[in-house]
C-alpha positions in Angstrom: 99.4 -132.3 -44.1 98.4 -129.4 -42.4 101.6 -128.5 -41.3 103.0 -128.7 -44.7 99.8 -126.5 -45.7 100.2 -123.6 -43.1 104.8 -123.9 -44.0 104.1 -123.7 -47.2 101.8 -120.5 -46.4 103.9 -118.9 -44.1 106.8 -119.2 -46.6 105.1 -117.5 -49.3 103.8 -114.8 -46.9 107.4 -114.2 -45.4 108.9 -114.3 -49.2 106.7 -111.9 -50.3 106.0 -109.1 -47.6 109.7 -108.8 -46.3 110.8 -108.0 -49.4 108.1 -105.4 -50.0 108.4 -104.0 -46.5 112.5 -103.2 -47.7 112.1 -102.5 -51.4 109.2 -102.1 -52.5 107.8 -98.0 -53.1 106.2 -96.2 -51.0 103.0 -95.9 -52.5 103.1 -99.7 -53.3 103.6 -100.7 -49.7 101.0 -98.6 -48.6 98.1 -99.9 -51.2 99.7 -103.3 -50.0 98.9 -102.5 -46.9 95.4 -100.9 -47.3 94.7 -104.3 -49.1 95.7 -106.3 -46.3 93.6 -104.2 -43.9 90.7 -104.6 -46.2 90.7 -108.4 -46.2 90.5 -108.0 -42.5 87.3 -105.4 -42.2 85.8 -108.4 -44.3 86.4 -110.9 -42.2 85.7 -108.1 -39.4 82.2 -108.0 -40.5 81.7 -112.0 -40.6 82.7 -112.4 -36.9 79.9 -109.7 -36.6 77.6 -111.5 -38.7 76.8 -109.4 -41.5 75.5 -111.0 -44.7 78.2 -111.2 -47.2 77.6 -108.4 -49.4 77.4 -106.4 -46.3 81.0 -107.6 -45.5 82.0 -106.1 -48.9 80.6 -103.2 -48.6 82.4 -102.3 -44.9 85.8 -104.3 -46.7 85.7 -102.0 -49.2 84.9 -99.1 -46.7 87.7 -99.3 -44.7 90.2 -99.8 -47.4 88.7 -96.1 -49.2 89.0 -94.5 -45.4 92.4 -95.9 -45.3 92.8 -94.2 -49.1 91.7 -90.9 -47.6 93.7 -90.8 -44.4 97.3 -91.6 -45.9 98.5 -88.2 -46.0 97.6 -88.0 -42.5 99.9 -84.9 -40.9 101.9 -86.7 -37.7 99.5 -84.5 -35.1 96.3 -86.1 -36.5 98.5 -89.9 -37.0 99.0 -88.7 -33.2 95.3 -88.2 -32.3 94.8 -92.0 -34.2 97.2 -93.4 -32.6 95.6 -92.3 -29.0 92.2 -93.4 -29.8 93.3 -96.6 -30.7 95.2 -96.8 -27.2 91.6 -95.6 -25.8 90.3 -99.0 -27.0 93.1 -101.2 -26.3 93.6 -100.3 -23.0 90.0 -99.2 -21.5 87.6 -101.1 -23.7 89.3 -104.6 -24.9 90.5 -105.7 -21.0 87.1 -105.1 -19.9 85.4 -107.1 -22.4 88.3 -109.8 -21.6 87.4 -109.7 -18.0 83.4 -109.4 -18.3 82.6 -110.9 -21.7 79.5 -109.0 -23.3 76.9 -110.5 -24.7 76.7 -110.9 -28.7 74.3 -108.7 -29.2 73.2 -105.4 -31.5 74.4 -103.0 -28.8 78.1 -104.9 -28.6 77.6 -105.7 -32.5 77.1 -102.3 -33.4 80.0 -100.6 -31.4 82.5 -103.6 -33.2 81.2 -102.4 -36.4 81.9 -98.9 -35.7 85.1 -99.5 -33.9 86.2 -101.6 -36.7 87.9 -99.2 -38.8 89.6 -97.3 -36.4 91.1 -100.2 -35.0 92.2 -101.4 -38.5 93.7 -97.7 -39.8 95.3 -97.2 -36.9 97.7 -100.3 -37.2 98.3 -100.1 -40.6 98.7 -96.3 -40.4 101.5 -96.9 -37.6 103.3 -99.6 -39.9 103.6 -97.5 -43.1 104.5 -94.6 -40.2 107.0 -97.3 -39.0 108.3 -98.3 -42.0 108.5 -94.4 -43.3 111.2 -93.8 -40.3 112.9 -96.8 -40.9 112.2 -100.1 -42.8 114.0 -102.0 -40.3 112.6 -99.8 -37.2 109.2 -101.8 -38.9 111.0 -105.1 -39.3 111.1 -105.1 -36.0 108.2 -104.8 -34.4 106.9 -107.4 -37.2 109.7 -109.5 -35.8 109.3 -109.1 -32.0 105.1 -110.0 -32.0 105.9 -113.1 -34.4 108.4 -114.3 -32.0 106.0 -113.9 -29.3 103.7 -116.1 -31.2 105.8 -118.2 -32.3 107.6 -118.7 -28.8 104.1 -118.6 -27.4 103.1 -121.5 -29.7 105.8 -123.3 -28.9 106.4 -123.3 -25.1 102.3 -124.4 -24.7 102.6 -127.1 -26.7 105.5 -128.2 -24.9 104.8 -127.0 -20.7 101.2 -125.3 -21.2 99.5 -126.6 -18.3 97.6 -123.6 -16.6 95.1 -121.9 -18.5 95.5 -118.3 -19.4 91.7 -117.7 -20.2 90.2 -121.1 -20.5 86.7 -119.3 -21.4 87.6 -117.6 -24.2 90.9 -119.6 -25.7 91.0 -123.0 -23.7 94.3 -123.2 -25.7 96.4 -120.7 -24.5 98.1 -121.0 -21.1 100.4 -118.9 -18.5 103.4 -121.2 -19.7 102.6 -119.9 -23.2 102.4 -116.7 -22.5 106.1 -116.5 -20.9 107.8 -118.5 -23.4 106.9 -116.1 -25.7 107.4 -113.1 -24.0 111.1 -114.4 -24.1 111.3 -115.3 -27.7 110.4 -111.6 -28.3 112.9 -110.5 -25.7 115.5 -112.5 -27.6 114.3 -111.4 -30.9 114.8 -107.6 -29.7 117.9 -108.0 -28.5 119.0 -109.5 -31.4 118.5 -106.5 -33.7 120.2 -104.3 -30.7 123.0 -103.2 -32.7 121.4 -101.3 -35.1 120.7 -98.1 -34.5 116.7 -97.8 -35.4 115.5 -101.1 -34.2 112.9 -101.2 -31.6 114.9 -102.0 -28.3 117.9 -99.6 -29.3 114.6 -96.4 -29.9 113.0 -97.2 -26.8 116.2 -97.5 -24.6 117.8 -94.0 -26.6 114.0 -92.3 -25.4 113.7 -94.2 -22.2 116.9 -95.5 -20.6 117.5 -99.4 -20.2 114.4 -99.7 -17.4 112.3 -97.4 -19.5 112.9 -99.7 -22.8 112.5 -102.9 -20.5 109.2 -102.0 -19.3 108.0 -100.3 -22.5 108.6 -104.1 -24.3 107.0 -105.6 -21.7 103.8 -103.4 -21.9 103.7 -104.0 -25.8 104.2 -108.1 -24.9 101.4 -107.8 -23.1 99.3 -106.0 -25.4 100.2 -108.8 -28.3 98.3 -111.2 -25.8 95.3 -108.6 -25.1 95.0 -108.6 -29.0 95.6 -112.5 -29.4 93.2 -112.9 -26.8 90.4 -109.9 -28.3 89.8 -111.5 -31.3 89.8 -115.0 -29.7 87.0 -113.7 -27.9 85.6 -112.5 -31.4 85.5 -116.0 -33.0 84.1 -117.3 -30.1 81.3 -115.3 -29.9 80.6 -116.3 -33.8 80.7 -120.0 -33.2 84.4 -120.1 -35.2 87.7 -121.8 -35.1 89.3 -119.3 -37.7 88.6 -115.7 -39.1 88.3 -116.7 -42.7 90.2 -119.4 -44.9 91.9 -116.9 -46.6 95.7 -118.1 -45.6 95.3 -121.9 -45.7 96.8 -124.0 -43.0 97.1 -120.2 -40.8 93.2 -119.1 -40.9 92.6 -115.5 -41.8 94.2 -112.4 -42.2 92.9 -111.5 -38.5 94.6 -114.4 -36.9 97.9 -113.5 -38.4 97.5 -110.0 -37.4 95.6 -109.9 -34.7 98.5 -109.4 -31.7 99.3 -106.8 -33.9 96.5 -104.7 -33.9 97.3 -102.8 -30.5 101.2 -103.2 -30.5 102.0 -101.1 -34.0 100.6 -98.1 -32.7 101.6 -97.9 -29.0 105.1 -98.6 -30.7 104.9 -95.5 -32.3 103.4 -93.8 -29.6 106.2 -95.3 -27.4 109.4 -94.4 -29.7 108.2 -91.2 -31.4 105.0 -90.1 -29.7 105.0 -87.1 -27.6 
């Protein structure tokens, strides 16, 4: 039953955001998106443990900040993007490593953080999807492979833990099937001109575009991994019940966090 609940979710989802990604206008992908990113400040703020109307209140706050900044010129989108990186690379591996307590002082930074972290991937994915709908297609594509191909090779040869304290259910095995799922999922959008292997090999060379995939494979595990961390610290299995049969809107998006704007500081930052 519950994998007919979360196919039947993932369908709908797939059916109704590829075609919006392609098609739909600009300024309805982009509310799209700023909806999206909403949903997960809300459920943000419940890993924090705020009171309800308190998660609102920062839901509806970061989806008005997102409002604000969507006009953003590419030098400030720029600045975003490296903040973000200053948090994803500095601040999320440490916490992975030496686990802080759940208290105000942690609590507090996550609240403030929160936006930030938010904005900046859904800035990068309507920056993404502004150079190229299939340039954001994918990236979309080569995380979901790697968590699907993650998934996948765990169930079936996970046998040594990749951080048994913070997601006993994740293992080395795991993580390199799905590194290769994503490897196969790049390569098989090679041919066209503004996918994500073929703009990091024209900026990098083949070794350049090799490594920078592997540094965003591993930054989909740092992000799968971060807000793992999150739930455990709140005592929860899921980020919300929003998506039945997948969780919440953070555990579908939550590799994707740190990898949509590296990408764009990989392929068109400077």
């Amino acid at each position: 039953m519950m994998f007919k609940t979360r196919l039947i979710t993932g369908s709908t989802l797939f059916i109704v955001f590829i075609p919006a990604l392609f098609f739909a206008p600009p300024a309805l992908f982009s509310f799209l998106i700023v909806g999206i990113m909403g949903c997960a400040g809300w459920e943000w703020a419940r890993l924090l443990k705020l009171e309800n109307k308190h998660c609102v209140s920062y839901a509806l706050s970061v989806g008005l900040i997102f409002i604000l900044l969507l006009n953003l010129e590419q030098n400030a989108a720029h600045v975003l993007y490296l903040t973000a990186a200053v948090f994803w690379l500095g601040i999320a591996p440490l916490a992975l490593i030496f686990p802080p307590k759940h208290d105000r002082l942690w609590r507090t930074f996550l609240l403030a953080a929160g936006p930030l972290i938010l904005i900046a991937s859904g800035y990068a994915l309507l920056d993404a999807r502004a150079f190229s709908p299939l340039f954001a297609f994918s990236i979309l594509l080569f995380v979901w492979a790697a968590d699907s191909g993650a998934y996948m090779a765990g169930k079936r040869f996970g046998k040594h833990k990749l951080a048994p304290s913070i997601s006993p259910g994740k293992s080395w095995e795991g993580a390199l099937g799905g590194m290769l799922f994503a490897l196969t999922a790049a390569f098989a959008l090679q041919d066209f001109e503004t996918a994500l292997l073929t703009g990091a090999a024209q900026r990098f060379g083949g070794l350049g575009a090799g490594i920078a995939l592997f540094a965003l494979m591993i930054l989909s595990v740092i992000g799968d991994l971060f807000e793992s961390l999150l739930k455990r610290q709140a005592g929860v299995k899921d980020s919300s019940a929003l998506l039945p049969g997948h969780g919440g809107v953070l555990d579908r998006i939550d590799a994707l966090l740190p990898v949509l704007p590296f990408a764009m500081l990989l392929i068109h930052g400077t």
